[in-house]
Biopython code that builds the backbone (N, CA, C, O; Angstrom):
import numpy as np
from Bio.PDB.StructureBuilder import StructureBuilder

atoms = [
    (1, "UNK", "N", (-16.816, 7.106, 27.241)),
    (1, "UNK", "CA", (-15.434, 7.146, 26.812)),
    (1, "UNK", "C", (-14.908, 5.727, 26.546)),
    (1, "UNK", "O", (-14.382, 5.461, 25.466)),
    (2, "UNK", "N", (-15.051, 4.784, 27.553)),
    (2, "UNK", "CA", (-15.203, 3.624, 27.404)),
    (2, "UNK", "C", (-15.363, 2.476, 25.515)),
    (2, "UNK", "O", (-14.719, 1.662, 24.853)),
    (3, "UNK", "N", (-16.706, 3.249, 25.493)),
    (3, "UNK", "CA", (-17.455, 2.551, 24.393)),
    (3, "UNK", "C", (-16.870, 3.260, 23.161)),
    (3, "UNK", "O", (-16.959, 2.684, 22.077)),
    (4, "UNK", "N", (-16.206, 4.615, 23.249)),
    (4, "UNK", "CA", (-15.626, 5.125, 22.395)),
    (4, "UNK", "C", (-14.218, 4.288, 21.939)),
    (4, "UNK", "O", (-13.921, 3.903, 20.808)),
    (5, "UNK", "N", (-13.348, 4.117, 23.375)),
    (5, "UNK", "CA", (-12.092, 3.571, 22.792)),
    (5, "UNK", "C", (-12.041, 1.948, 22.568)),
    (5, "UNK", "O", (-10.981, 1.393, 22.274)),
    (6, "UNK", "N", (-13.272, 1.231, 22.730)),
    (6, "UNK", "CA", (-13.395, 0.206, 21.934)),
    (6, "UNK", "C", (-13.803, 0.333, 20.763)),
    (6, "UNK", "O", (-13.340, -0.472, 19.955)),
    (7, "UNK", "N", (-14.397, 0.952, 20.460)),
    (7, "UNK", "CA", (-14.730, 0.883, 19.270)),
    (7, "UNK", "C", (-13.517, 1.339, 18.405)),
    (7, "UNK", "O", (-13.507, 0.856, 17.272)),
    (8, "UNK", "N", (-12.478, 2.189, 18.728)),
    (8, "UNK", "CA", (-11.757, 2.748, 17.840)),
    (8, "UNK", "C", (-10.587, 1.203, 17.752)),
    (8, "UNK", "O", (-10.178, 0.648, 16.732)),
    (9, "UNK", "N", (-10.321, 0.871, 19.104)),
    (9, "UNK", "CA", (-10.094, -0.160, 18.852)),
    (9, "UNK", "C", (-10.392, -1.277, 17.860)),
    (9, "UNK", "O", (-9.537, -1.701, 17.083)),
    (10, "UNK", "N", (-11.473, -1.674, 17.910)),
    (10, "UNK", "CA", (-12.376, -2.556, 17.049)),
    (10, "UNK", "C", (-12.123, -1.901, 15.574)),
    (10, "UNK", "O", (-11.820, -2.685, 14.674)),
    (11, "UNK", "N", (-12.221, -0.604, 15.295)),
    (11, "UNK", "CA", (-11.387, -0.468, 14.256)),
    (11, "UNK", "C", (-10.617, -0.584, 13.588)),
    (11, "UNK", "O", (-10.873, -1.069, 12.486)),
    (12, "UNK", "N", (-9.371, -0.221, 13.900)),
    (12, "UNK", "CA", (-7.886, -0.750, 13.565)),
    (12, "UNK", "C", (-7.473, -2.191, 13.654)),
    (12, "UNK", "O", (-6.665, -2.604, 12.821)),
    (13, "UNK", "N", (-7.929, -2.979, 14.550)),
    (13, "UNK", "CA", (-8.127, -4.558, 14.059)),
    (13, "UNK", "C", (-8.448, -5.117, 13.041)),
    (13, "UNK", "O", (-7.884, -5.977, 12.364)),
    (14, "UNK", "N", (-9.865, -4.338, 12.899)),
    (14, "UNK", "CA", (-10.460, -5.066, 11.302)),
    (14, "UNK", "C", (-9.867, -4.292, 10.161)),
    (14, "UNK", "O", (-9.913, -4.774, 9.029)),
    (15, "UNK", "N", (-9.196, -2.881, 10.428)),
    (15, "UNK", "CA", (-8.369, -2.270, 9.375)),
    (15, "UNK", "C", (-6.921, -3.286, 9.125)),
    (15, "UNK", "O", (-6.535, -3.462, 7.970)),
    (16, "UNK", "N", (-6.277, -3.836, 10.134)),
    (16, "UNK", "CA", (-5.137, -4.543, 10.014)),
    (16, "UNK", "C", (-5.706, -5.918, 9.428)),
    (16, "UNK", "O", (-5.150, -6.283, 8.392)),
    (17, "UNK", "N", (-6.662, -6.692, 9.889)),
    (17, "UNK", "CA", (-7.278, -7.450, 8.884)),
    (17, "UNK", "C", (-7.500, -7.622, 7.726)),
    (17, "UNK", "O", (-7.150, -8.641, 7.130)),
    (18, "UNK", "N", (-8.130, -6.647, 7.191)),
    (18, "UNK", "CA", (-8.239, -5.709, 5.693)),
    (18, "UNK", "C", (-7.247, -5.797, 5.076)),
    (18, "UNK", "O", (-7.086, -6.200, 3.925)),
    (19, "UNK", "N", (-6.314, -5.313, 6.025)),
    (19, "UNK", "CA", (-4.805, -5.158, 5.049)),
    (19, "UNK", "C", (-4.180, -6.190, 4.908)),
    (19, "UNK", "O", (-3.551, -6.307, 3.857)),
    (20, "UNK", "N", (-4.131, -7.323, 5.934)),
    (20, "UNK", "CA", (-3.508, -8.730, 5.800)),
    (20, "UNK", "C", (-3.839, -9.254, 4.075)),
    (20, "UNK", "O", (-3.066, -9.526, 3.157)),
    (21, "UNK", "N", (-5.305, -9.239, 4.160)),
    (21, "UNK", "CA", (-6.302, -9.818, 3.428)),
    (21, "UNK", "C", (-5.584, -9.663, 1.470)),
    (21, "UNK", "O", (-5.292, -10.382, 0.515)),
    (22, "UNK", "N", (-5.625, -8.214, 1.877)),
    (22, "UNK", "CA", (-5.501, -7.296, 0.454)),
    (22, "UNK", "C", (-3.803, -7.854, 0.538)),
    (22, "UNK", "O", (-3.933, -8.759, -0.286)),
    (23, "UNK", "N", (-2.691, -7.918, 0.851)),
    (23, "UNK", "CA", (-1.466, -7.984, 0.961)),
    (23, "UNK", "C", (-0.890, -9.985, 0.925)),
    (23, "UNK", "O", (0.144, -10.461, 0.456)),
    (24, "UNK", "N", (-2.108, -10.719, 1.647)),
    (24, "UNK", "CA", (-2.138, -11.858, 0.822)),
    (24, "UNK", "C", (-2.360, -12.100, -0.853)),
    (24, "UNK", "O", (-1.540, -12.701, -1.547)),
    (25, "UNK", "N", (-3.672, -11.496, -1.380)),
    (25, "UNK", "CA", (-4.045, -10.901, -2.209)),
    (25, "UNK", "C", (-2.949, -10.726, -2.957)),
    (25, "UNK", "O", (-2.727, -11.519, -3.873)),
    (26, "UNK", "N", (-2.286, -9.912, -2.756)),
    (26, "UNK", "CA", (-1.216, -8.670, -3.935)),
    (26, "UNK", "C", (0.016, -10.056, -3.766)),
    (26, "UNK", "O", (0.622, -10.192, -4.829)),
    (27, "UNK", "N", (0.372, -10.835, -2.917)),
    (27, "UNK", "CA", (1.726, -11.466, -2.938)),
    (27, "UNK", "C", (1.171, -13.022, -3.740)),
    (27, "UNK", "O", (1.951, -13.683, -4.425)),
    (28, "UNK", "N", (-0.278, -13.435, -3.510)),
    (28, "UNK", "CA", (0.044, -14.950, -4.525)),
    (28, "UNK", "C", (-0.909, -14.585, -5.909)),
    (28, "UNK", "O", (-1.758, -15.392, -6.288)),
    (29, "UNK", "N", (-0.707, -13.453, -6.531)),
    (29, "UNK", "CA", (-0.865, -12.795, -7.709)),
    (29, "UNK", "C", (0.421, -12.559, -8.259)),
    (29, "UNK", "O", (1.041, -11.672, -7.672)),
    (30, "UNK", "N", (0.876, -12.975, -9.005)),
    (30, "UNK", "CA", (2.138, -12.212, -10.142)),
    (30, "UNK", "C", (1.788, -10.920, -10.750)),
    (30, "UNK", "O", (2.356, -9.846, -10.551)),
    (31, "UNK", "N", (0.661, -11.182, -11.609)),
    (31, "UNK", "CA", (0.284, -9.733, -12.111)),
    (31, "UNK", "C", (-0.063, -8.930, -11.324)),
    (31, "UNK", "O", (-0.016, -7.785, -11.773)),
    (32, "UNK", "N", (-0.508, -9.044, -9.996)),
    (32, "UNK", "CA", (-0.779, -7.867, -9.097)),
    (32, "UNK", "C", (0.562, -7.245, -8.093)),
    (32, "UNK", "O", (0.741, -6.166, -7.528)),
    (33, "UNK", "N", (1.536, -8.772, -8.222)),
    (33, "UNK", "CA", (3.010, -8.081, -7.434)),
    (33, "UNK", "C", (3.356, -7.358, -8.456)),
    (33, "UNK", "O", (3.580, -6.199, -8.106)),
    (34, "UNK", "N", (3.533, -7.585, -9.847)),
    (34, "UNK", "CA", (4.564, -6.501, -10.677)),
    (34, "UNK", "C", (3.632, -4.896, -10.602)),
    (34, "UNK", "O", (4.194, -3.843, -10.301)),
    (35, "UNK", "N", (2.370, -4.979, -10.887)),
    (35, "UNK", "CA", (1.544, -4.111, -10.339)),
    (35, "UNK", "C", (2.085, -2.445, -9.147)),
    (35, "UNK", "O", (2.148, -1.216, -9.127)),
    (36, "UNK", "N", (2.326, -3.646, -8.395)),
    (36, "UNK", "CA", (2.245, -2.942, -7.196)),
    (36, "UNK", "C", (3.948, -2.482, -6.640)),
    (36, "UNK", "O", (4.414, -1.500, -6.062)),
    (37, "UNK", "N", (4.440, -3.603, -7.103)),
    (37, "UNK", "CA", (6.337, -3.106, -7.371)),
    (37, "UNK", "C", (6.997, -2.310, -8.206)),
    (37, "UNK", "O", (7.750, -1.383, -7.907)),
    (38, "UNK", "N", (6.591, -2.830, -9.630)),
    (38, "UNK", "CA", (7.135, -2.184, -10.523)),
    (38, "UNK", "C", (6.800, -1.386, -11.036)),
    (38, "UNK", "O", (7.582, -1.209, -11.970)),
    (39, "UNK", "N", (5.639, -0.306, -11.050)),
    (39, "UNK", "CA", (5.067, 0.384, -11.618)),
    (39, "UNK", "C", (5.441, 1.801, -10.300)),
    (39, "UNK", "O", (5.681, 2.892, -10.816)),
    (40, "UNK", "N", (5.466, 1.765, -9.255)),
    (40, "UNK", "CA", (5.689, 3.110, -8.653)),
    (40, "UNK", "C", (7.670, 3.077, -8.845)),
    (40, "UNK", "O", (8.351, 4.099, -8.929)),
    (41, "UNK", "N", (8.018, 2.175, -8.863)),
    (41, "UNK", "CA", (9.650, 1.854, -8.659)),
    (41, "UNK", "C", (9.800, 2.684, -10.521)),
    (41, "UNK", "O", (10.604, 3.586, -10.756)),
    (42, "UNK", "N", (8.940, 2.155, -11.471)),
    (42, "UNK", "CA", (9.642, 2.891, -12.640)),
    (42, "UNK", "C", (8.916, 4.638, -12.694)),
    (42, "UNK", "O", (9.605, 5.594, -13.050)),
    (43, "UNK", "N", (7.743, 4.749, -12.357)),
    (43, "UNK", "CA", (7.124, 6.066, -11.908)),
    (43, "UNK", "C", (8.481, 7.071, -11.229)),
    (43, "UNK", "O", (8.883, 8.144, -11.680)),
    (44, "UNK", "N", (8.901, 6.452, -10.234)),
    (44, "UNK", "CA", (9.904, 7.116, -9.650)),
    (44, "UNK", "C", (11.146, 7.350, -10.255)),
    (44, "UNK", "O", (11.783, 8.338, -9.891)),
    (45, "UNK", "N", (11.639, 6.538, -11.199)),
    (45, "UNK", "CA", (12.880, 6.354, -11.894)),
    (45, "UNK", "C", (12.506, 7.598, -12.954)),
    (45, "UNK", "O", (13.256, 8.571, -12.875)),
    (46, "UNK", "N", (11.651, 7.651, -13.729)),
    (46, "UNK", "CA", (10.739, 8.760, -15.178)),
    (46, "UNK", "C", (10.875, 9.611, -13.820)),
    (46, "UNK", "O", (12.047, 9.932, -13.617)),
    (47, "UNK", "N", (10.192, 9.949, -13.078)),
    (47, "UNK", "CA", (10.628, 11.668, -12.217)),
    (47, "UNK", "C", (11.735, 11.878, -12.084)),
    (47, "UNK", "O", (11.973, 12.954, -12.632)),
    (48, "UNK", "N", (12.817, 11.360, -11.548)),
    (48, "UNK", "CA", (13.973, 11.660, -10.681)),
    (48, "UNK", "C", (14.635, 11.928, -12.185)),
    (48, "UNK", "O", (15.478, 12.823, -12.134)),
    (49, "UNK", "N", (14.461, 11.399, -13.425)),
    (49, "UNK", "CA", (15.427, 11.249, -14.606)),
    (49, "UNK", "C", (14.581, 12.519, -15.005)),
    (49, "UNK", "O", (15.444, 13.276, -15.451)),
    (50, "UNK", "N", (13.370, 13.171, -15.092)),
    (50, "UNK", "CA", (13.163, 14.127, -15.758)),
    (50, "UNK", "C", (13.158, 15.539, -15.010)),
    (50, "UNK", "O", (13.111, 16.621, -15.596)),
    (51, "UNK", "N", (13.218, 15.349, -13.517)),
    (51, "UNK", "CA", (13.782, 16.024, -12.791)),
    (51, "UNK", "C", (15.724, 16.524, -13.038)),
    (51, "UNK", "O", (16.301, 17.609, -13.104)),
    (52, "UNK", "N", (16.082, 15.393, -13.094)),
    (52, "UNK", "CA", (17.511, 15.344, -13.209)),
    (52, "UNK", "C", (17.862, 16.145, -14.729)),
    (52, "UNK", "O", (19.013, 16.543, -14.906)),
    (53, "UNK", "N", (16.696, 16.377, -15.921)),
    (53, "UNK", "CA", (17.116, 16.532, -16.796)),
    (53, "UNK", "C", (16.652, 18.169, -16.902)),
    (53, "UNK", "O", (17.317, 18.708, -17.786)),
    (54, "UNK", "N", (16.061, 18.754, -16.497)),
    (54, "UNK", "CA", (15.534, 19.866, -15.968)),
    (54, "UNK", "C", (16.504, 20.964, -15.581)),
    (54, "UNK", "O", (16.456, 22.194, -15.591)),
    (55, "UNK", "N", (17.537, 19.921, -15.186)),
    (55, "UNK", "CA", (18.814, 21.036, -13.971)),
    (55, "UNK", "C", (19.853, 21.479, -15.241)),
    (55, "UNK", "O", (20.833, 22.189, -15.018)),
]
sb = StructureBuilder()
sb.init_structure("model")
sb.init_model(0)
sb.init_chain("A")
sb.init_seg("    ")
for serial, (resi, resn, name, xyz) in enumerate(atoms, 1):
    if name == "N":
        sb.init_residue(resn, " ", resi, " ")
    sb.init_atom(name, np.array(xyz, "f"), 0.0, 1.0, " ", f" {name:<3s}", serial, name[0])
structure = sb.get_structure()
């Protein structure tokens, strides 16, 4: 049980690592911040407006 909850441990460390990594990554990129900002932010704006147009 032991060796189990280290390891799951040891998991989620190197998963939060991972993500540091990738999220440094995405912030000293321009083309990967507009990417990752602006593209679900206008995705969402086209639903809610074609939703809205629906009613």
């Amino acid at each position: 049980m032991t060796e189990l909850l280290t390891n799951i441990g040891t998991f989620f460390t190197q998963s939060i690592t991972w993500l540091g990594d990738v999220l440094d990554t995405v912030v000293t990129s321009p083309a990967l911040l507009v990417m990752v900002l602006a593209m679900p932010i206008c995705g969402f704006a086209v639903g809610l407006l074609s939703r809205l147009i629906r009613l």
